[in-house]
C-alpha positions as CSV (number, residue, x, y, z in Angstrom):
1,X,72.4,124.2,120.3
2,X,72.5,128.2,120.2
3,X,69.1,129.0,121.7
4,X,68.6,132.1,119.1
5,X,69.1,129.8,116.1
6,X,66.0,128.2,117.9
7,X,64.1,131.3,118.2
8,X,65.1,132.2,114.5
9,X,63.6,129.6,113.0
10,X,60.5,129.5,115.4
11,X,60.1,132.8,113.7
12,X,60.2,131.6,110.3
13,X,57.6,129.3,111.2
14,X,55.7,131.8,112.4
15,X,55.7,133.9,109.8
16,X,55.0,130.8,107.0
17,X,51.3,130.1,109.3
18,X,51.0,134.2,109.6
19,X,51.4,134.5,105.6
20,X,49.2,131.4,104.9
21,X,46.5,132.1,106.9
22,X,46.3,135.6,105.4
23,X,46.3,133.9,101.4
24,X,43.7,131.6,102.4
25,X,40.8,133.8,102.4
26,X,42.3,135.8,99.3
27,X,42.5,133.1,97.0
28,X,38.7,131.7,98.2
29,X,37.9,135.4,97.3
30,X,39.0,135.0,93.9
31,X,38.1,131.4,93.4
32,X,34.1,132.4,94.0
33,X,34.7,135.8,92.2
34,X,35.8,133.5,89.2
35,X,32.9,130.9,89.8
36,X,30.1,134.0,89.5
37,X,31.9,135.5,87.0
38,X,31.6,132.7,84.9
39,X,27.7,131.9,85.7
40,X,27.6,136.0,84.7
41,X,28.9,135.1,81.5
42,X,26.7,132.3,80.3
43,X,23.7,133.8,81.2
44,X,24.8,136.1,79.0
45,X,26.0,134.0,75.8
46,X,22.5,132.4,76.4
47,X,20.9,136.1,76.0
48,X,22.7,136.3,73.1
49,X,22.0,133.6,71.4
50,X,18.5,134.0,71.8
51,X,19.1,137.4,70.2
52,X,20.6,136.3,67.5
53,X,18.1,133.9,67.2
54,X,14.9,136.1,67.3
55,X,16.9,138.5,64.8
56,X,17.5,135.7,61.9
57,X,13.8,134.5,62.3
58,X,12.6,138.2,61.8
59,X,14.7,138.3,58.8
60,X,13.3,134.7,57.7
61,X,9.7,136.4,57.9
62,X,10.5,139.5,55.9
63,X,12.0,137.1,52.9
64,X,9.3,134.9,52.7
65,X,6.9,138.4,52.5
């Protein structure tokens, strides 16, 4: 066997585990960005539907009047 074939794909390797290792912690960063950004947003529909709510009983009081 020719000894830099070898060492070629010993690089190659090498570069896959560099390249993963250097994704991993990316995609957990956009994994728990996603996660909070989608508690953020429910909290928020809630807010609004209570809103929405308090709104159409106010207009339930002032038609009864």
């Amino acid at each position: 066997m020719n000894p830099i074939l070898l060492f070629d794909t010993f690089a190659c390797r090498s570069s896959e585990v560099v390249r993963h290792r250097l994704l991993r912690p990316i995609l957990i960063a956009l994994l728990l960005g996603s996660v909070t950004f989608g508690l953020n947003s429910c909290a928020t529909a809630r807010g609004f539907g209570q809103d929405v709510e308090t709104t159409g009983e106010k207009i339930e009081d002032a038609a009864t009047r």
